[in-house]
N, CA, C and O of each residue as an XYZ file, in Angstrom:
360
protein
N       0.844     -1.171      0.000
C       0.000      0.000      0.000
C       0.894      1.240      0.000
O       1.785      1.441      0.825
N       0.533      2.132     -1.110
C       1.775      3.135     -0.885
C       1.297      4.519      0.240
O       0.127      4.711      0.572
N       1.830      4.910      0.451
C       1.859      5.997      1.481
C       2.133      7.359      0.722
O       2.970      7.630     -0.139
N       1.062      8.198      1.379
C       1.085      9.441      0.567
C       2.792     10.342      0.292
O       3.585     10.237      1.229
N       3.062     10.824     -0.441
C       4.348     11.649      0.027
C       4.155     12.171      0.619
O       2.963     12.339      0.879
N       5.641     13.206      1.676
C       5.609     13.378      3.197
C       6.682     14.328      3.231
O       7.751     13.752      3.027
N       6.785     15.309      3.374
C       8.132     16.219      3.584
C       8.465     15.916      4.727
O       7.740     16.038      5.715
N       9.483     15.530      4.721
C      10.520     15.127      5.864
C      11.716     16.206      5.995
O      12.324     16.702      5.047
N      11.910     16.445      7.262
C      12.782     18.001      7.591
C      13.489     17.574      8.347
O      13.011     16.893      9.254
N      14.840     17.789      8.285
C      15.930     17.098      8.856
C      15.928     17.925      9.736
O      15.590     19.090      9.526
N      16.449     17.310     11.337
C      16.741     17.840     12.327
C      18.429     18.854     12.292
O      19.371     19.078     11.532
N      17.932     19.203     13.705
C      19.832     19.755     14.027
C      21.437     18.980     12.910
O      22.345     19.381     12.183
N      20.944     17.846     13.408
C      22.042     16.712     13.151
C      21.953     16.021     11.640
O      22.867     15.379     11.123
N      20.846     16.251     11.133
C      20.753     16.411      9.712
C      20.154     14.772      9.816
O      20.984     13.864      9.778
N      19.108     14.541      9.909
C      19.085     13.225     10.601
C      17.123     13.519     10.426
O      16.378     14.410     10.835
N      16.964     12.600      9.837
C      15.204     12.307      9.409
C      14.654     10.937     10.470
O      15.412     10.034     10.825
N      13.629     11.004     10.742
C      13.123      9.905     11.488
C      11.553      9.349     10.543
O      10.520      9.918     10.191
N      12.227      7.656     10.391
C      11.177      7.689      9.516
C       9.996      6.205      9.785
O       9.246      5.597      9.021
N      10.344      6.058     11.343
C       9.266      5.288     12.269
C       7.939      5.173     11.761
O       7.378      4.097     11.553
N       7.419      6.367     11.555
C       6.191      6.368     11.584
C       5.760      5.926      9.975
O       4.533      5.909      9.887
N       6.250      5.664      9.039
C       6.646      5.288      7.471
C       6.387      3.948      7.327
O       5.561      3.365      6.624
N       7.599      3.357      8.453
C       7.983      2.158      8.939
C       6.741      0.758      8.474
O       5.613      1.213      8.663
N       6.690     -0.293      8.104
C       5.945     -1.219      8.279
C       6.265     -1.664      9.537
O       7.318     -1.211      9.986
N       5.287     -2.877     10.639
C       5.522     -2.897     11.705
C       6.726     -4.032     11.595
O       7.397     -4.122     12.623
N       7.023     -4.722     10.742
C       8.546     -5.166     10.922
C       9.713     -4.925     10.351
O      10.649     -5.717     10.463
N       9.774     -4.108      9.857
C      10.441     -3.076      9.316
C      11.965     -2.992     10.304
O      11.779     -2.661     11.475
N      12.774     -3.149     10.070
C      13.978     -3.471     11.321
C      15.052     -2.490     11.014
O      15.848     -2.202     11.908
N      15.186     -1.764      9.439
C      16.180     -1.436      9.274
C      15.778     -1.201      7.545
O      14.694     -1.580      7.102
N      16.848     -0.510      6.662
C      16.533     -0.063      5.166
C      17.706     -0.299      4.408
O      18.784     -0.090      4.965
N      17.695     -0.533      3.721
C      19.218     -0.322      2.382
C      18.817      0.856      2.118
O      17.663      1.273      2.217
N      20.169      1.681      1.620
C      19.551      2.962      1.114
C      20.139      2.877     -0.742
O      20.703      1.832     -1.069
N      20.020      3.624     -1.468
C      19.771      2.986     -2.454
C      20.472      4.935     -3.042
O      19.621      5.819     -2.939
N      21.525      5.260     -3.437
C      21.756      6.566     -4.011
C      21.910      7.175     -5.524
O      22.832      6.875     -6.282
N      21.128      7.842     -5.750
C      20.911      7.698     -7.701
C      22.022      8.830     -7.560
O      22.611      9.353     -6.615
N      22.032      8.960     -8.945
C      23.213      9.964     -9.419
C      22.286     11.676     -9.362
O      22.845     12.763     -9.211
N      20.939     11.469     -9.516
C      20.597     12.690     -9.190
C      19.903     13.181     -7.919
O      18.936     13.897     -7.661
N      21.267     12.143     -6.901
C      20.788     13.135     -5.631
C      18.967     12.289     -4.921
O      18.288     12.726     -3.991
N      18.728     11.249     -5.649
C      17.521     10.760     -5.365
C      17.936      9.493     -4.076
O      19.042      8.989     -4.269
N      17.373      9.098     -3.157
C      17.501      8.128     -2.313
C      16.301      7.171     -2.406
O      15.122      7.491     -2.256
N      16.702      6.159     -2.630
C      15.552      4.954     -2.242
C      15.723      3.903     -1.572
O      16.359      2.899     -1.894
N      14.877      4.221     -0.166
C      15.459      3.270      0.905
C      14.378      1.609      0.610
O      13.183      1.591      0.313
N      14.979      0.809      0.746
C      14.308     -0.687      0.748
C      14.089     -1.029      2.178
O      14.972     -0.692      2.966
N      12.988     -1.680      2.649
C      12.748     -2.045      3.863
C      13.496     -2.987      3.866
O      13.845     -3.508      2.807
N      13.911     -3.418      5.048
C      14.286     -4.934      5.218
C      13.800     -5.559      7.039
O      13.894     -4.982      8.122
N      13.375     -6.713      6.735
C      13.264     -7.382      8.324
C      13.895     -8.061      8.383
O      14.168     -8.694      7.363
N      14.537     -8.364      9.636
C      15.592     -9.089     10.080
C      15.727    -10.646     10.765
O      14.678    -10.940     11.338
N      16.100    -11.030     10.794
C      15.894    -12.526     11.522
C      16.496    -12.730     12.208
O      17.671    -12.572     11.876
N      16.254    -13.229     13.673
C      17.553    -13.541     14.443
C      18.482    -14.745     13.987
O      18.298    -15.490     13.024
N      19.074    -14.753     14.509
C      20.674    -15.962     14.090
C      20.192    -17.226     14.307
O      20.519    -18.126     13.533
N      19.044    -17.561     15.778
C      18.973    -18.797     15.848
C      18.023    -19.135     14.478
O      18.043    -20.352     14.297
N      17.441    -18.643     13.761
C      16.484    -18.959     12.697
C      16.870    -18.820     11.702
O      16.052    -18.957     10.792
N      17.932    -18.566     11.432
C      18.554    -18.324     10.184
C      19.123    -19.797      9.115
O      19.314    -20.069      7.930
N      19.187    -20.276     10.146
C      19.667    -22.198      9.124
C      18.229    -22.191      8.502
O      18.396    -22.557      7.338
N      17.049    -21.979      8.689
C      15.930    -22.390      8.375
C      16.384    -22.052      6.807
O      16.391    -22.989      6.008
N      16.773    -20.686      6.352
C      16.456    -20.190      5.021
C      17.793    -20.637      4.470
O      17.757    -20.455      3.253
N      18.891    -21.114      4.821
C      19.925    -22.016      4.636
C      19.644    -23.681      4.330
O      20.579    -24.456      4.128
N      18.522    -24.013      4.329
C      18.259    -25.179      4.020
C      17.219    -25.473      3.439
O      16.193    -25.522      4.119
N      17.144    -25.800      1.810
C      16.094    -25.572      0.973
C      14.767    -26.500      1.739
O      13.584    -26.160      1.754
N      15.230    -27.469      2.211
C      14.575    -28.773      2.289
C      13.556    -28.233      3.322
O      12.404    -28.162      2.896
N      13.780    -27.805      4.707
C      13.738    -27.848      5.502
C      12.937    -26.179      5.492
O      11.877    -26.092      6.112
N      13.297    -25.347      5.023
C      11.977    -24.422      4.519
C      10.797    -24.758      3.436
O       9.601    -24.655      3.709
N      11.151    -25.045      2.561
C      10.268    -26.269      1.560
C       9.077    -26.606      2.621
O       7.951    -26.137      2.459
N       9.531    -27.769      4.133
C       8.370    -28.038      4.499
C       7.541    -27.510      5.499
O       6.536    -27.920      6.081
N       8.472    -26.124      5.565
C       7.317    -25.256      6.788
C       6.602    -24.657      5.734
O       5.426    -24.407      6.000
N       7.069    -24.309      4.416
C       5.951    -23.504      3.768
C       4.905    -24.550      3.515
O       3.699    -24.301      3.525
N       5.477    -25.851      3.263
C       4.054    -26.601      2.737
C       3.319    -26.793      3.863
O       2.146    -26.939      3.521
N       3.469    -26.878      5.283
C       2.584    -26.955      6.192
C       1.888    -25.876      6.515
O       0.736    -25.985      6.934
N       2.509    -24.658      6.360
C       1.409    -23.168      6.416
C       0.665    -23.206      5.080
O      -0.177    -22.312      4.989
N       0.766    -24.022      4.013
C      -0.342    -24.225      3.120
C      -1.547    -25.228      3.343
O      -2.763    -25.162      3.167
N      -0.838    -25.997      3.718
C      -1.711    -26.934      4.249
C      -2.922    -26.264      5.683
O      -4.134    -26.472      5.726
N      -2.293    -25.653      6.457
C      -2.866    -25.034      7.685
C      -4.556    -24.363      6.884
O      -5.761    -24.503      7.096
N      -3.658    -23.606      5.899
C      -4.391    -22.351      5.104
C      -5.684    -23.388      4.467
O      -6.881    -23.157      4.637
N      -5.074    -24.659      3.645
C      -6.016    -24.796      3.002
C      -6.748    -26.018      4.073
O      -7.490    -26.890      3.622
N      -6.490    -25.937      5.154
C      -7.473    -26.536      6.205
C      -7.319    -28.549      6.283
O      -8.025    -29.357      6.886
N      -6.198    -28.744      5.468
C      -5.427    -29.759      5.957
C      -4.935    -30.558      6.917
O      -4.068    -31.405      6.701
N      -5.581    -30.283      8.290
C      -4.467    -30.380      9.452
C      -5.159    -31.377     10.267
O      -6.287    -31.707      9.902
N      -4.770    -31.786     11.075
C      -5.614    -32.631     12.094
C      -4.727    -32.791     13.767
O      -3.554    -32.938     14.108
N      -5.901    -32.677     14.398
C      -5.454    -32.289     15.559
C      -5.329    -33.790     16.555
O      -6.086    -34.760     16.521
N      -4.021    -33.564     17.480
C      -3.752    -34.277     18.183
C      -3.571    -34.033     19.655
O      -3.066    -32.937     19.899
N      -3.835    -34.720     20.614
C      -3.782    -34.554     21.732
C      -2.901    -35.888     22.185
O      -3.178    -37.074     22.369
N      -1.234    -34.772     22.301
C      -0.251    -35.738     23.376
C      -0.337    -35.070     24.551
O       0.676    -34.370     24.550
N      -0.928    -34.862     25.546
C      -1.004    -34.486     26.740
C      -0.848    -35.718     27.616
O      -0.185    -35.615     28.648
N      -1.332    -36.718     27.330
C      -1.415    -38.043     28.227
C       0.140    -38.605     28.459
O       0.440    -39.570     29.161
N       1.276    -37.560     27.511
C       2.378    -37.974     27.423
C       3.222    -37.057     28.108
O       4.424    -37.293     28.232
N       2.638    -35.931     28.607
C       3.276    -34.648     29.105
C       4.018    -34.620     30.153
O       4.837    -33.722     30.347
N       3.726    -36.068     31.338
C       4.820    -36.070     32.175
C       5.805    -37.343     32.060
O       6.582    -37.698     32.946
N       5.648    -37.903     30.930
C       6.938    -39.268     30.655
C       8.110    -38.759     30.072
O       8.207    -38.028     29.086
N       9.133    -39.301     30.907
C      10.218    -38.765     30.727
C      10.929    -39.131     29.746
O      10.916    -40.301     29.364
N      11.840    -37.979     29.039
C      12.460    -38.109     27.817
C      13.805    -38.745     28.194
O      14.737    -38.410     28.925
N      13.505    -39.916     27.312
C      15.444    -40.513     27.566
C      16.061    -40.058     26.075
O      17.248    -40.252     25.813
């Protein structure tokens, strides 16, 4: 959804704040510098480190997306291991 244009006025420090722009995961931007002085920042979200093998391993993202399809297209079936909740793991 694009967002109306916005004059943005740099502070003291020459320094724009652009939070409120922001999508809510929005973590950070590439900035992007044309030759005429134009800037185009790219959103980017971030991932922490422990989650990061996920997109390092085709296989293994492959089957979380097919299970959030499956979720979506109402595929799923529910289980109840609770009866197992206090046997201990060897």
């Amino acid at each position: 959804m694009a967002v109306p244009a916005k004059n943005l006025k740099l502070d003291s420090k020459r320094r724009i704040t652009l939070g409120k722009l922001a999508e809510n995961d929005v973590t950070s931007y590439d900035a992007e510098l044309k030759d005429d002085g134009t800037i185009i920042l790219h959103p980017k979200v971030e991932i922490p480190a422990h989650e990061a093998w996920l997109y390092k391993n085709p296989e293994a993202l492959a089957g979380v997306l097919k299970g959030m399809e499956d979720i979506k297209a109402g595929r799923v079936t529910y289980m109840d291991f609770s009866e197992y909740a206090d046997d201990e793991i060897e």
